[in-house]
N, C-alpha and C positions, 0 to 999 in steps of 0.2 A: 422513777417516773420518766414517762418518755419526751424527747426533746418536743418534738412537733405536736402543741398543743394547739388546736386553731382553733379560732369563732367562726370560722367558715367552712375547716376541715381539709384547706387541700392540702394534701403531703405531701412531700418527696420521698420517694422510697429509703426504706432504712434497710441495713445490711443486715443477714441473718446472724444472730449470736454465732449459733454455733461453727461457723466455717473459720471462727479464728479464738478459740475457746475452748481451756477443755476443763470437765470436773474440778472441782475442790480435790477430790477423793484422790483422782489422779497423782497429787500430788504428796495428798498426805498417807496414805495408806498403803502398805506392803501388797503385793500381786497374789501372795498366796493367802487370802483372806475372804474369804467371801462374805459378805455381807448383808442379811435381809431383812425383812420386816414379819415379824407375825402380823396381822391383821390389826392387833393389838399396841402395834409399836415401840412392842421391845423388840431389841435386837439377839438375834442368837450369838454374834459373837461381837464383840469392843473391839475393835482396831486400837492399834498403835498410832497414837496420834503423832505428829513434828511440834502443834504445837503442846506445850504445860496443859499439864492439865487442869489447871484452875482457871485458864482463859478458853477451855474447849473441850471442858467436858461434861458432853451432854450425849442421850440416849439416841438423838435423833442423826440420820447421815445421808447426806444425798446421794443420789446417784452415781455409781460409778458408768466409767465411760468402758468399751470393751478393749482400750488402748490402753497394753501397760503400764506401771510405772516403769517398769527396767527399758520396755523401749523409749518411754520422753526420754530418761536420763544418755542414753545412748544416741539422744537425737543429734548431738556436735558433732556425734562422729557422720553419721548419712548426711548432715549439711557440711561436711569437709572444714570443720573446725569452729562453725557458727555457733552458738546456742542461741536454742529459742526461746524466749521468754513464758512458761506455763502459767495460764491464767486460771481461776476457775470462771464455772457455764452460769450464766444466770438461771438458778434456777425456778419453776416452772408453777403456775396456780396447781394444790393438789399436793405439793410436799407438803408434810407436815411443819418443816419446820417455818414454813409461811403462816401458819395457823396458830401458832402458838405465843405466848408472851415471850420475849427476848430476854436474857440478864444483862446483868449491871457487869460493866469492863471494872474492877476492884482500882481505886485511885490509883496505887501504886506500880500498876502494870499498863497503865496510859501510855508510857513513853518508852516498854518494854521494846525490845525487837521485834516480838512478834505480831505486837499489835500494832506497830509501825508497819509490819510487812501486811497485814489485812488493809489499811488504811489505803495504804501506796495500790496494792490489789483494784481495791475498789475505785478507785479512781479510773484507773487506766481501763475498766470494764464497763464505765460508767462513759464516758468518754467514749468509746470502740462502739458501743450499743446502734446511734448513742443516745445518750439520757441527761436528762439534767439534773436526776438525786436519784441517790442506792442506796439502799440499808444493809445492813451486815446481813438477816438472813435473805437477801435475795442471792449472794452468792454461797449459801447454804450455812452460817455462820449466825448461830442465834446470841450473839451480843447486841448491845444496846449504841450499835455505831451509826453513823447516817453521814453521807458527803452528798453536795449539793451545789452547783454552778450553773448559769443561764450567761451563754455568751452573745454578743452581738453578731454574730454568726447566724446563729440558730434562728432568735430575732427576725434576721433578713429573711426570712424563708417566708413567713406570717407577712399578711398584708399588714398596713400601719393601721386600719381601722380597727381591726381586730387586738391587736397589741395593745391599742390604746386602750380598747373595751377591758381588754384582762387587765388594765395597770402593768404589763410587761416589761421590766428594766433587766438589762445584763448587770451580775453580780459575780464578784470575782469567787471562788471554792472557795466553799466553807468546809470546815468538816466539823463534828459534832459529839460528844462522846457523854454517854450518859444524856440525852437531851431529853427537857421538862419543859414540856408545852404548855403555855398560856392563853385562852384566846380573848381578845381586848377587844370589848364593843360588841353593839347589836347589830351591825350590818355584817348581809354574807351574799355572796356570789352563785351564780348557778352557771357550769361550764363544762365542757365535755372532756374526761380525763382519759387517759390511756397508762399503760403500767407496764416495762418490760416483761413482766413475769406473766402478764396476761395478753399474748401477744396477738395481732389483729384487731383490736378488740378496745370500744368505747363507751363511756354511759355518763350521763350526766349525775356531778353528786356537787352537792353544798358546802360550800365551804366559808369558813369566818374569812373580812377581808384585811384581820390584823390580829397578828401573835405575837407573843414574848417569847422566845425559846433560850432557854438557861442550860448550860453545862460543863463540860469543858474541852477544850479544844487537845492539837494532836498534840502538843508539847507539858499538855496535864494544866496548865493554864484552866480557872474559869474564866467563861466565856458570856456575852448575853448576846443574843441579836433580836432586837425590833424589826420584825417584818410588814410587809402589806402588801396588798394584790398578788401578784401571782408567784412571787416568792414565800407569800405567807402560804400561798395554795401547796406548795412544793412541800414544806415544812410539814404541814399538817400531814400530807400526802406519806411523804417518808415517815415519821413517826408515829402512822397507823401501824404500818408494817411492821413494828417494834413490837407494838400491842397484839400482834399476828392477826391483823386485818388488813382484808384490801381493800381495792376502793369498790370493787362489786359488792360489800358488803353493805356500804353508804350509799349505791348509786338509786338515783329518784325511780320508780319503779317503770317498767315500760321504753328506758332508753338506752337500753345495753342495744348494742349494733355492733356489725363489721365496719371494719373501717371503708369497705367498700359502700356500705351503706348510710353513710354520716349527713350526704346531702338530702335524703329522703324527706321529710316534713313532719315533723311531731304527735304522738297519736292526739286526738282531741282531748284536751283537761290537762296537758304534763304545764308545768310553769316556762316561761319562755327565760330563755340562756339572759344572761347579762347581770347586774346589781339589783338588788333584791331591796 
């Protein structure tokens, strides 16, 4: 979900993914592999995954980037002994694996390395964007992950009227493993949402303005967190993506806009933003 969500809409420009980002595939996948899709969604050939295959394997693969593996790994030597940290690309509305249901991380591989190293991933992509919650398949990873922070940063950017209209508070990173949403109570919000994966791009959807969400955290710990306003919004938000929904999917019909177009005025009949 993207940082700058406003009741008023005005933003600060955000950096484009990809100028400091590259593929998942990038990293996992050998150079002499080619990769496609039938129409159908299988794949003509499985790559060799880095990670196990019980935490990554699955028929679907994002995009590779036309930048090889063999040249990232030789990137220390063209930066004269640096290396650069490989991220993967958020990727995009339209992959499959946005579409689909995510699986369950198996308990005992919570606290694995490699799902340590998906966690820590998503963070820093989440962050960089930036965003204030990722799910695993937005960096093309159909597990059942989600990490999630709103800082007093971000915050400051929103006028205070509008903050206050969302229930807006900064919360320190959560991350989330396995999450089971609950939503508590009959009231809900109506508010204009944005989604890294759907870049530009706005729509009013409804949301509950309190959740339970149950699972368990990055140390394999359970976990509960009680949320409300706009971190409950967050929550809901990320663990649609799970379910391989986005929020266009939810959003009130008639308010999908550019973000260039957010100040415009509501067609006649849409419900008007704020507590429902």
């Amino acid at each position: 979900m993207e940082s700058i969500q406003r009741f008023t809409h005005r933003l600060l420009p955000i950096p484009t993914p990809g100028k400091f980002v590259k593929t998942v595939s990038d990293t996992l996948f050998p150079t002499n592999i080619a990769v496609r899709f039938h129409r159908s969604r299988n794949t003509l050939f499985k790559p060799k995954c880095s990670y196990p295959e019980r935490a990554f394997d699955v028929g679907l693969i994002t995009r590779r980037s036309h930048r090889s593996c063999s040249a990232a790994r030789t990137g220390w030597f063209r930066g004269l002994g640096e290396k650069k940290q490989i991220l993967p690309e958020i990727v995009k509305a339209g992959d499959p694996v946005l579409h689909e249901p995510a699986r369950d991380v198996p308990p005992e591989e919570v606290t694995s390395d490699r799902i340590r190293k998906i966690i820590d991933d998503m963070v820093v992509v989440m962050r960089k964007a930036p965003g204030v919650g990722l799910a695993a398949p937005q960096i093309g990873i159909p597990l059942k992950i989600i990490v999630l922070e709103d800082t007093k940063e971000y915050i400051s950017y929103a006028p205070e009227e509008d903050t206050k209209a969302q229930d807006r508070r900064p919360f320190d990173l959560l991350v989330v493993v396995n999450p089971k949403l609950k939503r508590k109570g009959n009231k809900t919000a109506l508010f204009f949402e944005g989604c890294l994966s759907v870049d530009g791009f706005r729509a009013m959807v409804e949301r509950s303005l309190e959740v339970e969400v149950t699972g368990l955290d990055r140390d394999g710990q359970p976990i509960k967190v009680d949320a409300s306003g706009w971190q409950a919004r967050i929550l809901q938000h990320e663990c649609d993506h799970l379910d391989g929904t986005l929020y266009v999917d939810k959003m009130v019909p008639r308010t999908f806009r550019t973000v260039k177009n957010l100040d415009l005025p509501l067609p006649i009949g849409c419900p008007k933003l704020g507590v429902r």
